[in-house]
N, CA, C and O atoms as a GROMACS GRO file, in nm:
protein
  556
    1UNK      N    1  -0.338  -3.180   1.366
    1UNK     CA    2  -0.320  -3.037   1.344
    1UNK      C    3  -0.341  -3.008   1.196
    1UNK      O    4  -0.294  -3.089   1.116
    2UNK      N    5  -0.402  -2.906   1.153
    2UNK     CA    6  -0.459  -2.881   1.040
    2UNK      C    7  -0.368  -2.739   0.985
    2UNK      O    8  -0.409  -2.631   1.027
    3UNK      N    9  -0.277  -2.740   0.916
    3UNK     CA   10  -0.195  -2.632   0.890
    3UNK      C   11  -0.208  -2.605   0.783
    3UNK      O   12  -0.139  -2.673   0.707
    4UNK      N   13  -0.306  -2.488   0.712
    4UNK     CA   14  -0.342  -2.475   0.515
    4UNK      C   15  -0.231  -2.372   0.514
    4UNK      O   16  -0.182  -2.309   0.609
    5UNK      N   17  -0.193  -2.369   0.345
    5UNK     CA   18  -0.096  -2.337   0.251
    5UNK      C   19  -0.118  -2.207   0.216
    5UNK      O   20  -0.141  -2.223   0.096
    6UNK      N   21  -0.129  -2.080   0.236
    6UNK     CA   22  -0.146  -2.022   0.130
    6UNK      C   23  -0.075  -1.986   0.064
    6UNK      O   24   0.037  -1.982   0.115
    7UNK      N   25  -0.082  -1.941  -0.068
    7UNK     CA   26  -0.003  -1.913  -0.174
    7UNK      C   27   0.039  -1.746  -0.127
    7UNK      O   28  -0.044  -1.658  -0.106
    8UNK      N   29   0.152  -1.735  -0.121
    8UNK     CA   30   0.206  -1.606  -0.138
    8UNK      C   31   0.231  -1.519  -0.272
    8UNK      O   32   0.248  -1.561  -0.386
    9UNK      N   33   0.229  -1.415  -0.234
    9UNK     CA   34   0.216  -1.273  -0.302
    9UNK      C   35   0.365  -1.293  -0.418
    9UNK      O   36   0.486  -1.270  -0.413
   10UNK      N   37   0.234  -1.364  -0.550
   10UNK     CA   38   0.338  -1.373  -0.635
   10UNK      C   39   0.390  -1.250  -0.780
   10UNK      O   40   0.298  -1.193  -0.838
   11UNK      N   41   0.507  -1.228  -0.815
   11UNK     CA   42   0.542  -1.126  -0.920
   11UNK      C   43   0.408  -1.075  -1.002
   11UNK      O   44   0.361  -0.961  -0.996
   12UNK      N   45   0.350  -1.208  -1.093
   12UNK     CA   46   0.210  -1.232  -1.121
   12UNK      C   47   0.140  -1.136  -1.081
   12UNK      O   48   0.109  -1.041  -1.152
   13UNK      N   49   0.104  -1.153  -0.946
   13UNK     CA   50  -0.034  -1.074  -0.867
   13UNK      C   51   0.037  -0.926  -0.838
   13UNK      O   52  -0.029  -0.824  -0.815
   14UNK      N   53   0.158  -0.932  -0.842
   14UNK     CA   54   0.231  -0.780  -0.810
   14UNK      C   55   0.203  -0.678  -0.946
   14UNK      O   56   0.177  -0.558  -0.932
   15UNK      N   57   0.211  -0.733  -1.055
   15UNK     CA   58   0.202  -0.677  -1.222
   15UNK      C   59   0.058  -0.691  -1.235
   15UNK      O   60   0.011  -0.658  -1.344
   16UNK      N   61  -0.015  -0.729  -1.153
   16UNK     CA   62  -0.171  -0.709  -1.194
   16UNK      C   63  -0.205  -0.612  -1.121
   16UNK      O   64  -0.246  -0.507  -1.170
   17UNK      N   65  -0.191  -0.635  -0.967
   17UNK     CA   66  -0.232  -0.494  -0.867
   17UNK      C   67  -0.147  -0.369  -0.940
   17UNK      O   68  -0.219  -0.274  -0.970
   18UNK      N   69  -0.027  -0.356  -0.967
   18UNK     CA   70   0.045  -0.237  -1.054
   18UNK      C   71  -0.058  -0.217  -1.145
   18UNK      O   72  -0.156  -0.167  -1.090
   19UNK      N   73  -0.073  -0.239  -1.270
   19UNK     CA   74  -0.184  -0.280  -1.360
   19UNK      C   75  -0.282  -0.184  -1.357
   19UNK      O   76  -0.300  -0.084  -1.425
   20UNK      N   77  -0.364  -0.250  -1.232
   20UNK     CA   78  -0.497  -0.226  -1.187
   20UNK      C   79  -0.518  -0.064  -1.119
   20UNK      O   80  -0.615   0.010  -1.131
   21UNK      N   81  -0.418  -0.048  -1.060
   21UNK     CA   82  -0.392   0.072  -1.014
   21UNK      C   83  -0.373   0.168  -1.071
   21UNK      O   84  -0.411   0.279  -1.034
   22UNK      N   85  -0.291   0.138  -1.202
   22UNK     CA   86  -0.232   0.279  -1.263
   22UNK      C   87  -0.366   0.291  -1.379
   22UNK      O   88  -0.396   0.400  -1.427
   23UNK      N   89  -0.433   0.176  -1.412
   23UNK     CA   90  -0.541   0.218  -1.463
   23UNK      C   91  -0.656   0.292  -1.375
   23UNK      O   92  -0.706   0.394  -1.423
   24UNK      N   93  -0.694   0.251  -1.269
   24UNK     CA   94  -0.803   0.382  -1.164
   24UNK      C   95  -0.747   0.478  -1.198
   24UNK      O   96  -0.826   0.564  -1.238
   25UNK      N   97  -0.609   0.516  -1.202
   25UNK     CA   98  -0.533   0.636  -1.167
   25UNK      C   99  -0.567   0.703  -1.327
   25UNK      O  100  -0.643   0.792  -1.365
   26UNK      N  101  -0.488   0.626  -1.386
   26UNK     CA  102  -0.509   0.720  -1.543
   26UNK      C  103  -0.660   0.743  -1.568
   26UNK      O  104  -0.696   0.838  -1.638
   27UNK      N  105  -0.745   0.662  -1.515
   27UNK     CA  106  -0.908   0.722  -1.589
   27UNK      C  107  -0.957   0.829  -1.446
   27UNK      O  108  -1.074   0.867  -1.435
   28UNK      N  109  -0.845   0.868  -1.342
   28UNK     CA  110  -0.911   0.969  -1.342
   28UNK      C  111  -0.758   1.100  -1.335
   28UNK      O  112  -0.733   1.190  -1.255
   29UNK      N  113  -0.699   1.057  -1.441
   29UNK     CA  114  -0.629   1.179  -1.502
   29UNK      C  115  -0.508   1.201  -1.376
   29UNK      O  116  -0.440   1.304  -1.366
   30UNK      N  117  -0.499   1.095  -1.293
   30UNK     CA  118  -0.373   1.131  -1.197
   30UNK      C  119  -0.230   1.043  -1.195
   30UNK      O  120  -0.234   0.924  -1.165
   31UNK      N  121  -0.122   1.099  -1.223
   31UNK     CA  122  -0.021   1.052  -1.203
   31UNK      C  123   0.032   0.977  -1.089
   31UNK      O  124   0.057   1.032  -0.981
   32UNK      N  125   0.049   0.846  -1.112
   32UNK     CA  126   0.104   0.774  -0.950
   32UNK      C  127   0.206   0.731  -0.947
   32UNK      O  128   0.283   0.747  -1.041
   33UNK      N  129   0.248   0.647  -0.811
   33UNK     CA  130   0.415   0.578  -0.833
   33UNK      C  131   0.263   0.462  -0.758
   33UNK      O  132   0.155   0.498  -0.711
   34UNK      N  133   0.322   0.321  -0.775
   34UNK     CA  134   0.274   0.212  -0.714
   34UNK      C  135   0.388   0.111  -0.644
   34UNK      O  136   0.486   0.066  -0.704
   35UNK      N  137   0.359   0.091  -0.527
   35UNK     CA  138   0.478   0.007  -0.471
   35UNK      C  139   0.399  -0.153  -0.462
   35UNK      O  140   0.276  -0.148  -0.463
   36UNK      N  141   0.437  -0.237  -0.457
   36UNK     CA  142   0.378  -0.371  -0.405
   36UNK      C  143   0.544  -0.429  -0.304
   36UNK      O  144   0.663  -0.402  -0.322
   37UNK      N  145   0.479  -0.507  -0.211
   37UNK     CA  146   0.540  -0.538  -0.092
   37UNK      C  147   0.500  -0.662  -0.073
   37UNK      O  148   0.378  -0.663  -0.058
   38UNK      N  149   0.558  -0.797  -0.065
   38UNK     CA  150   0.552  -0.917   0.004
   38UNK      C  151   0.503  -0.933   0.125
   38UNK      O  152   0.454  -0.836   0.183
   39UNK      N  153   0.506  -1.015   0.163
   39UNK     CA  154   0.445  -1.050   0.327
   39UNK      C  155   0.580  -0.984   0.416
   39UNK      O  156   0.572  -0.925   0.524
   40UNK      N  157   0.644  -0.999   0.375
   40UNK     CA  158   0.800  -0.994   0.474
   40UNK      C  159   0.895  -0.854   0.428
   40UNK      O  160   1.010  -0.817   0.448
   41UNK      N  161   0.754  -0.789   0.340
   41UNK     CA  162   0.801  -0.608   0.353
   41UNK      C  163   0.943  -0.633   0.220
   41UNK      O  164   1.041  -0.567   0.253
   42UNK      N  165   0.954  -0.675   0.150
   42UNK     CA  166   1.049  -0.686   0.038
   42UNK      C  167   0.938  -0.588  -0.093
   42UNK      O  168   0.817  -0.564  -0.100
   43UNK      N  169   1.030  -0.562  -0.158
   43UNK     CA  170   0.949  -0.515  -0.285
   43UNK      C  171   0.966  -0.649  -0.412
   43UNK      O  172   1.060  -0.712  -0.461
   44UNK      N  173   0.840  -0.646  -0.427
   44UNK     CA  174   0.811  -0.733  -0.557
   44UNK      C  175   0.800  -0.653  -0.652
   44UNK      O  176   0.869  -0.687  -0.748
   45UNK      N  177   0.705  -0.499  -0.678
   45UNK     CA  178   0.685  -0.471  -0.812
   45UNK      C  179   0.697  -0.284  -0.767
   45UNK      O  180   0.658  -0.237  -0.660
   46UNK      N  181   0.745  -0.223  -0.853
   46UNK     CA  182   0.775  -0.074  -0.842
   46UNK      C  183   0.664  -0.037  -0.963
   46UNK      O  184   0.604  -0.130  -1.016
   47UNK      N  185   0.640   0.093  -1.003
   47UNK     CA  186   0.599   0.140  -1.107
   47UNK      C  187   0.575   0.305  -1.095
   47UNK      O  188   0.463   0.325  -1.048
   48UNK      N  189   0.662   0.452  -1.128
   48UNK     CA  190   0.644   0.567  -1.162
   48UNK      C  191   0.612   0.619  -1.241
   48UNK      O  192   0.694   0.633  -1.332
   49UNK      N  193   0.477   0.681  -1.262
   49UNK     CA  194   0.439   0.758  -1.416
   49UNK      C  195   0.570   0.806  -1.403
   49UNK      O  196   0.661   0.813  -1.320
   50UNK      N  197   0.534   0.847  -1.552
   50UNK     CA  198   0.635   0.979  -1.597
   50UNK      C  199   0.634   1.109  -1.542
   50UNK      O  200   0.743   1.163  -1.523
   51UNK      N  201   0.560   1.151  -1.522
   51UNK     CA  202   0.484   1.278  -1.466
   51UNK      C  203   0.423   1.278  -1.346
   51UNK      O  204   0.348   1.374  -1.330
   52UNK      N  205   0.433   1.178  -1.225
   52UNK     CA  206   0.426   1.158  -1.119
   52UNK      C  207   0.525   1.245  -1.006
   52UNK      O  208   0.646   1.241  -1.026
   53UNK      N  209   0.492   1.294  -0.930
   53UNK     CA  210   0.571   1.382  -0.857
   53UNK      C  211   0.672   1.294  -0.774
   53UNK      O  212   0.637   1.203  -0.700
   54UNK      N  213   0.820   1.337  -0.800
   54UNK     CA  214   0.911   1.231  -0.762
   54UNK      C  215   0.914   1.148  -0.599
   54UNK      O  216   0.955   1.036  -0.568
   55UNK      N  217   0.846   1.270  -0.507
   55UNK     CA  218   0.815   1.180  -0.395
   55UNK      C  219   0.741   1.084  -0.385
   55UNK      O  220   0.760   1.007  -0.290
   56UNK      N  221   0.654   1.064  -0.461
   56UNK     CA  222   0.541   0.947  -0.503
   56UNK      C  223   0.610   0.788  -0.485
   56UNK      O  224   0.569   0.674  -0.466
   57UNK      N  225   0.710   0.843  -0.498
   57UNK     CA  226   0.768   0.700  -0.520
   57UNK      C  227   0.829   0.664  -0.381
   57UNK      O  228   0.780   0.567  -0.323
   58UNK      N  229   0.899   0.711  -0.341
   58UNK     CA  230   0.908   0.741  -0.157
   58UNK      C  231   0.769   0.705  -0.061
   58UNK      O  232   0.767   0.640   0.043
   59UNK      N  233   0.651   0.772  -0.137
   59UNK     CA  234   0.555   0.764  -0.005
   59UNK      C  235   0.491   0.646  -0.032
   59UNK      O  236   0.443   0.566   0.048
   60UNK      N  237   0.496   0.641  -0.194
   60UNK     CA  238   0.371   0.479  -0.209
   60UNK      C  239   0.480   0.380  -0.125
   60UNK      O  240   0.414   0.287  -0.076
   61UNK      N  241   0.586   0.371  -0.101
   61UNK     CA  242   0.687   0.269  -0.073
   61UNK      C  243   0.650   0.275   0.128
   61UNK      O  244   0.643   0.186   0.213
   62UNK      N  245   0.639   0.394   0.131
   62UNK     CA  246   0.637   0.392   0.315
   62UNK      C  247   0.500   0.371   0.365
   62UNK      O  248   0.473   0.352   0.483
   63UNK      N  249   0.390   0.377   0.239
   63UNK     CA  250   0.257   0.378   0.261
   63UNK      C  251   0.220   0.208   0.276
   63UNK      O  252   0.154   0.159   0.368
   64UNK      N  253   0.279   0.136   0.163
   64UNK     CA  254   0.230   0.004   0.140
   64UNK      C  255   0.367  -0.082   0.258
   64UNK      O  256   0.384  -0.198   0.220
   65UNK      N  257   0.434  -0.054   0.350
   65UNK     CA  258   0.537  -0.076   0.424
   65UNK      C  259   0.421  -0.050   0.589
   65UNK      O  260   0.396  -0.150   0.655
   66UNK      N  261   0.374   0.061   0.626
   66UNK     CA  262   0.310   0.085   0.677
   66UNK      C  263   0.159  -0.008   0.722
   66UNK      O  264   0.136  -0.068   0.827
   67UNK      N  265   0.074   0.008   0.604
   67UNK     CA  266   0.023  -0.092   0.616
   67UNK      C  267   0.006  -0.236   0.658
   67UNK      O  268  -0.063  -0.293   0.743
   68UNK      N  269   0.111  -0.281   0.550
   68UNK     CA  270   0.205  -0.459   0.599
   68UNK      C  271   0.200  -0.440   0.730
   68UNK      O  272   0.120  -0.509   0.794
   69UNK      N  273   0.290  -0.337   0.804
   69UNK     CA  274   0.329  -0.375   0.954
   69UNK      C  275   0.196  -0.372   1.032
   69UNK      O  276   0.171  -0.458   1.117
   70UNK      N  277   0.125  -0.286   1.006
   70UNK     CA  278   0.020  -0.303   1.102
   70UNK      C  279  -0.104  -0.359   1.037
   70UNK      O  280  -0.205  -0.338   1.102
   71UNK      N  281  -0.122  -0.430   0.918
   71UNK     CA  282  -0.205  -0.477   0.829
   71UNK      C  283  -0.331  -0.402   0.878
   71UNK      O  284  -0.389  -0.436   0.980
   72UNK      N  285  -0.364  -0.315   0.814
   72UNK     CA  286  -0.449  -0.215   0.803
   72UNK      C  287  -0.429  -0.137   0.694
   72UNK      O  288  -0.326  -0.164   0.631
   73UNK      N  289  -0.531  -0.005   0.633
   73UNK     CA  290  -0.527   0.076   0.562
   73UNK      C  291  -0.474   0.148   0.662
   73UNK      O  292  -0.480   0.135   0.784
   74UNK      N  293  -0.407   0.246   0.573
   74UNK     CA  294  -0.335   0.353   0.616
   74UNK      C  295  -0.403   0.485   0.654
   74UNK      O  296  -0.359   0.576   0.725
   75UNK      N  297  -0.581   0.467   0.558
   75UNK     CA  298  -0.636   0.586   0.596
   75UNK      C  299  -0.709   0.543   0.740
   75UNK      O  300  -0.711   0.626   0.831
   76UNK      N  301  -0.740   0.473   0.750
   76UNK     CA  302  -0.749   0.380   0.919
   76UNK      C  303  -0.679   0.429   1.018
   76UNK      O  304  -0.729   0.425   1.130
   77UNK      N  305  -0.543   0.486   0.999
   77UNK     CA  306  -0.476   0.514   1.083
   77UNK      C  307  -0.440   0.626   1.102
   77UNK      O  308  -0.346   0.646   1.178
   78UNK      N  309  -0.497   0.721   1.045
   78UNK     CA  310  -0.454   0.908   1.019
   78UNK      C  311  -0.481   0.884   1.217
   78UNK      O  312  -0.414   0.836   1.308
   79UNK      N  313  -0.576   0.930   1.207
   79UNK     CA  314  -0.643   0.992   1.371
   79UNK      C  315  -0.518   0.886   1.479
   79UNK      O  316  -0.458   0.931   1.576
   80UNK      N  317  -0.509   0.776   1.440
   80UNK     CA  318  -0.433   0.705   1.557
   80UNK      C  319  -0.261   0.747   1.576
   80UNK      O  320  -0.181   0.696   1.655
   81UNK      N  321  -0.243   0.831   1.498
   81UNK     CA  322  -0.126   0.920   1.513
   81UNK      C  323  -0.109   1.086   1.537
   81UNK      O  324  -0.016   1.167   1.546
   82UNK      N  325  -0.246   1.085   1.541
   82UNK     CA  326  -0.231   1.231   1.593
   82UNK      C  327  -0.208   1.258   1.758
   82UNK      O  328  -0.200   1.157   1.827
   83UNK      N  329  -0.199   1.384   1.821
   83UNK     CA  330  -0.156   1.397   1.951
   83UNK      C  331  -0.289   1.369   2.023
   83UNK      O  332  -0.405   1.410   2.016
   84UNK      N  333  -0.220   1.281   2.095
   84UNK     CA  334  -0.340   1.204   2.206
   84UNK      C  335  -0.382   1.025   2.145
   84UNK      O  336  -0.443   0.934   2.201
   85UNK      N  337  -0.336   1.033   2.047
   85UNK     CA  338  -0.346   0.883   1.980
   85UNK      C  339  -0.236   0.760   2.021
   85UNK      O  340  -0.117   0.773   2.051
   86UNK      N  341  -0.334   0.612   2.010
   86UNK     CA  342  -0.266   0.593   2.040
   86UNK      C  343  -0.116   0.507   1.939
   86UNK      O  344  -0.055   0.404   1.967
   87UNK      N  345  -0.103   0.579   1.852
   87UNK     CA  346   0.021   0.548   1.766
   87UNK      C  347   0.106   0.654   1.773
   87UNK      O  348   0.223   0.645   1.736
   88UNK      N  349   0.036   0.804   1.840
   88UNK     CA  350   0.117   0.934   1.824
   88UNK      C  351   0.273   0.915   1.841
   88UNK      O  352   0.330   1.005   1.781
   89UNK      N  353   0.373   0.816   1.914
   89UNK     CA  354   0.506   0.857   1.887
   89UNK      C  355   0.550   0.708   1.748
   89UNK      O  356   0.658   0.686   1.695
   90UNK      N  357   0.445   0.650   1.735
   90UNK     CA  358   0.548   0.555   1.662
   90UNK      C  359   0.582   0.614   1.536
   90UNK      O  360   0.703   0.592   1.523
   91UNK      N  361   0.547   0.668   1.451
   91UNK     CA  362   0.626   0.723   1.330
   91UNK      C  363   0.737   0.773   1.345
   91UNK      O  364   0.787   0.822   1.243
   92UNK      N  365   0.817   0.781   1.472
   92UNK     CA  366   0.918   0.842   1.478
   92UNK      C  367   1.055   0.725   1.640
   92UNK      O  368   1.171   0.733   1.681
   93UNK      N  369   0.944   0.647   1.661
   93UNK     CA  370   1.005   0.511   1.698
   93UNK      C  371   1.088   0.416   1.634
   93UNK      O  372   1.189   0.386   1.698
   94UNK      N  373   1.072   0.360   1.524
   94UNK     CA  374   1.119   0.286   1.480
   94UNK      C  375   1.248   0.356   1.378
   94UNK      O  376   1.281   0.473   1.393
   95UNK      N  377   1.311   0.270   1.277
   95UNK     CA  378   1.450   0.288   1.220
   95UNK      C  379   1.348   0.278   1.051
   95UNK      O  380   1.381   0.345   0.953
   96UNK      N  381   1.243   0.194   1.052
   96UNK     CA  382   1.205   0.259   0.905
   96UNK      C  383   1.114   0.300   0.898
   96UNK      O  384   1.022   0.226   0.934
   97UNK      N  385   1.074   0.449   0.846
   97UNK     CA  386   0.974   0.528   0.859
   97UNK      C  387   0.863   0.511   0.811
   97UNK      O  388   0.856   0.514   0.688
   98UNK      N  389   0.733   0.487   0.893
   98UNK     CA  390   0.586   0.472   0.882
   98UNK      C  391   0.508   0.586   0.845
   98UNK      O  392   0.529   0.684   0.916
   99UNK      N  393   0.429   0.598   0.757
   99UNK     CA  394   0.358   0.680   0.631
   99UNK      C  395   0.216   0.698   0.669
   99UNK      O  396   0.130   0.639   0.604
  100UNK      N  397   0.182   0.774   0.769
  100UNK     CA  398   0.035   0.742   0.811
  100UNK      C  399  -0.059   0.850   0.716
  100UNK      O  400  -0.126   0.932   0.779
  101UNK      N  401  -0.065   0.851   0.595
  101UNK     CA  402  -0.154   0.875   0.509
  101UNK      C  403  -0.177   0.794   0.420
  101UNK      O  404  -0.099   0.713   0.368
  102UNK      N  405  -0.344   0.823   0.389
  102UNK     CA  406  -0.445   0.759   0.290
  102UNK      C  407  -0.367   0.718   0.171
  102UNK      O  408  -0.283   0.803   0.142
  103UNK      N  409  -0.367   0.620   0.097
  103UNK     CA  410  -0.312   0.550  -0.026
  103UNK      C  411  -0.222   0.399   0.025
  103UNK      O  412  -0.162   0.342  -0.066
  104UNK      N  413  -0.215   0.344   0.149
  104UNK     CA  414  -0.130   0.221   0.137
  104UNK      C  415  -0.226   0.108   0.204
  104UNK      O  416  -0.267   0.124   0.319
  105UNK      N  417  -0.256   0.007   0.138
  105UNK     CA  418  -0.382  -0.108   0.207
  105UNK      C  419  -0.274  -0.242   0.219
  105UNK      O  420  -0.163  -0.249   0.166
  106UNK      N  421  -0.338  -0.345   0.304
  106UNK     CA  422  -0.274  -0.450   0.341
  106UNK      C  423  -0.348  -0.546   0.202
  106UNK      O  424  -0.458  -0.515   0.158
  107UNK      N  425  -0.274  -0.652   0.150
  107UNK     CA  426  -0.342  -0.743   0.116
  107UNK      C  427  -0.314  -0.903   0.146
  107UNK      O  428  -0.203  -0.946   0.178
  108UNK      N  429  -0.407  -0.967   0.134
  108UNK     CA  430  -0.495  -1.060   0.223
  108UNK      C  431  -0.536  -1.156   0.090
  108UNK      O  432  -0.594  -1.112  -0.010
  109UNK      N  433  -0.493  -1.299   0.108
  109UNK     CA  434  -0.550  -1.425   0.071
  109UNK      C  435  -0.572  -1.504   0.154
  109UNK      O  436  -0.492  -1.542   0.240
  110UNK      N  437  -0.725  -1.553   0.133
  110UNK     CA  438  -0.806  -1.681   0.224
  110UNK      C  439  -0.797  -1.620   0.384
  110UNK      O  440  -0.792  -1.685   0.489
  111UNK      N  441  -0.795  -1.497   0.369
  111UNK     CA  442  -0.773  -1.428   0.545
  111UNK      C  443  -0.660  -1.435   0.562
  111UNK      O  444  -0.652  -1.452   0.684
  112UNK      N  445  -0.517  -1.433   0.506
  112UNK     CA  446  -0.377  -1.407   0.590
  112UNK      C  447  -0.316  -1.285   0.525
  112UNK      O  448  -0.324  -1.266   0.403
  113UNK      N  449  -0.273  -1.225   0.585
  113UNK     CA  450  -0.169  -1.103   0.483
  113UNK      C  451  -0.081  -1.174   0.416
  113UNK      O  452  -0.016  -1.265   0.466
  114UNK      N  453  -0.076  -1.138   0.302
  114UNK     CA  454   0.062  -1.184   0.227
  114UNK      C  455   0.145  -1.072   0.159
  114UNK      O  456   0.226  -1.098   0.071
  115UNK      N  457   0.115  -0.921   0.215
  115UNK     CA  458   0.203  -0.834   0.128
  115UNK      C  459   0.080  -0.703   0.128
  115UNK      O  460  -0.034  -0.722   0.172
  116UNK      N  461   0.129  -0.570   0.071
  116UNK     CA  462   0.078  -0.455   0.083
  116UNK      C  463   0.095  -0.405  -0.041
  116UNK      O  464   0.180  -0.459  -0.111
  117UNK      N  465   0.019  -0.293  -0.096
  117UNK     CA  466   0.019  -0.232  -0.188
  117UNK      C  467   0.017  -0.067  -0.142
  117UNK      O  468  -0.086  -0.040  -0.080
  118UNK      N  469   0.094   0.028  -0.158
  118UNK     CA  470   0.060   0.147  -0.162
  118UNK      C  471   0.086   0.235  -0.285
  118UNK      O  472   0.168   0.211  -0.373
  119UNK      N  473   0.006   0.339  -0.279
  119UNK     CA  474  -0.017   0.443  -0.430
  119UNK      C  475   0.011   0.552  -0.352
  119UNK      O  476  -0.031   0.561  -0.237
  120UNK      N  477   0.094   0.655  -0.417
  120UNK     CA  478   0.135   0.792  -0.399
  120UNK      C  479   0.143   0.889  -0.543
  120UNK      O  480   0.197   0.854  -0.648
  121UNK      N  481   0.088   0.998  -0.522
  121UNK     CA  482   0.061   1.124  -0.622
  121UNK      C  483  -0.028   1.152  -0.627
  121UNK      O  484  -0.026   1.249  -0.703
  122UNK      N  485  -0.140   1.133  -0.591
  122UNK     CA  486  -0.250   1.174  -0.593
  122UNK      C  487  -0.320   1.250  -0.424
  122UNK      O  488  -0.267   1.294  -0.322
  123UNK      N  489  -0.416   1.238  -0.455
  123UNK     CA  490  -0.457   1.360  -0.295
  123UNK      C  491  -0.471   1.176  -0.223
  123UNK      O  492  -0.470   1.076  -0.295
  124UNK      N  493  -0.481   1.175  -0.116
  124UNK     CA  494  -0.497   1.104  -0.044
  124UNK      C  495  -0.566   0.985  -0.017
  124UNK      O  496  -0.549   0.868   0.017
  125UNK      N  497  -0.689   1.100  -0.060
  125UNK     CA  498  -0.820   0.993  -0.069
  125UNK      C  499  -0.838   0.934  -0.195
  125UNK      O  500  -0.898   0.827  -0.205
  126UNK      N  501  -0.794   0.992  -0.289
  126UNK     CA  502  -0.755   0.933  -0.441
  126UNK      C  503  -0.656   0.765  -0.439
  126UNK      O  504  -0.661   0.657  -0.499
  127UNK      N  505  -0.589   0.817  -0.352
  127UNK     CA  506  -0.476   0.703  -0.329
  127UNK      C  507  -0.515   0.570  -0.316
  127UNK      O  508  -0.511   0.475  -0.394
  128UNK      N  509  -0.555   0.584  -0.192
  128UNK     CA  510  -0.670   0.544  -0.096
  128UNK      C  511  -0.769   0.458  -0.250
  128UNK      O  512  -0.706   0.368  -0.305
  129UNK      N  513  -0.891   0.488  -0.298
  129UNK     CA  514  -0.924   0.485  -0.369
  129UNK      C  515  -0.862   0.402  -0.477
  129UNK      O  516  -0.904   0.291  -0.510
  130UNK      N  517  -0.800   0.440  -0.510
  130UNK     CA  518  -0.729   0.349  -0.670
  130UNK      C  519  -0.653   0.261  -0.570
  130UNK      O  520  -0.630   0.167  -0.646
  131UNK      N  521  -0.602   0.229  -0.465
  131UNK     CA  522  -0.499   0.105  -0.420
  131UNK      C  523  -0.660   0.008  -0.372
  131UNK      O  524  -0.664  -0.094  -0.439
  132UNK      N  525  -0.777   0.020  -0.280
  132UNK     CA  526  -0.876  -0.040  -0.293
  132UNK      C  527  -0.953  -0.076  -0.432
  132UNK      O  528  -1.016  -0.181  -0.434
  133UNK      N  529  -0.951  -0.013  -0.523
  133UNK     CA  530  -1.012  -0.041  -0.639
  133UNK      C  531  -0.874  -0.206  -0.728
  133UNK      O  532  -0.892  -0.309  -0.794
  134UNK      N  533  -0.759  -0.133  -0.672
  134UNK     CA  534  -0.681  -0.245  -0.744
  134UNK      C  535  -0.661  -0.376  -0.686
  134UNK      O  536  -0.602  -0.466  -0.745
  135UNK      N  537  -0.706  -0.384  -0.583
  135UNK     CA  538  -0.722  -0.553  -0.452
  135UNK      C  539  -0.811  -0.587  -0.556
  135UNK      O  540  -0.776  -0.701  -0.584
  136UNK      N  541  -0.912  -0.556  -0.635
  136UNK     CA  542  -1.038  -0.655  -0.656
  136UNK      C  543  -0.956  -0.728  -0.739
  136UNK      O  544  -0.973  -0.850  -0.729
  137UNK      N  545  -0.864  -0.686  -0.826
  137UNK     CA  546  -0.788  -0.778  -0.911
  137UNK      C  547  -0.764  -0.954  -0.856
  137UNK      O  548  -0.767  -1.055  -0.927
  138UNK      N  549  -0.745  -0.945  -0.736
  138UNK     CA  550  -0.662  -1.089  -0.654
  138UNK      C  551  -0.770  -1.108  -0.589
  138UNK      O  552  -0.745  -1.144  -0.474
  139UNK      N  553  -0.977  -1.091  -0.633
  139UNK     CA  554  -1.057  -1.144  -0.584
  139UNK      C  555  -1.115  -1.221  -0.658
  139UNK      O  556  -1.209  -1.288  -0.616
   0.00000   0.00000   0.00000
């Protein structure tokens, strides 16, 4: 039986994706909160502009939580929660609340999830955007 190691989602790689993110964000003039998330949905790394709208910090947290559970992007999943979808009642199933908007991505070493990143304050697709632009960091 052949069982490989991968290295999990370390503080390290949490302060680089933060990093990486709030720089997309500042060069294009938007205030964010950045959450990073372990494999097992813990927070490793927080980060709120100053001037980030205080829910930011709430949604990047339910966005990059979201993701993890269903390791997917979050903008992946808008339509699969709308009425007639098929995720439409889970945002309101479970005991911790799932964030089905654009800004929270799964991340992935050697092909396994090891943890999520989500960005909140910005429009959606911005989010979206700067949390994909900040994975290349851990490529």
């Amino acid at each position: 039986m052949n069982i490989s190691v991968v290295t999990p989602l370390s503080t390290t790689d949490a302060e680089n994706l933060i990093d990486a993110a709030r720089a997309a964000a500042d060069a294009a003039g938007v205030p964010v909160s950045v959450t990073v998330l372990d494999a097992g949905g813990h927070l490793l790394a927080f980060r709120r502009d100053d001037s980030a709208v205080l829910i930011s910090g709430e949604t990047s947290t339910r966005k990059a939580y979201t993701a993890l559970q269903l390791n997917a992007p979050t903008a992946d999943l808008v339509e699969a929660v709308q009425p007639g979808g098929p995720f439409h009642t889970l945002p309101t199933a479970l005991d911790r609340p799932l964030l089905f908007i654009a800004g929270g991505v799964p991340v992935h070493r050697d092909g396994r999830l090891i943890g999520a990143l989500g960005i909140g304050g910005g429009a959606p697709e911005q989010d979206h955007a700067f949390a994909t632009t900040a994975l290349k960091v851990l490529s």
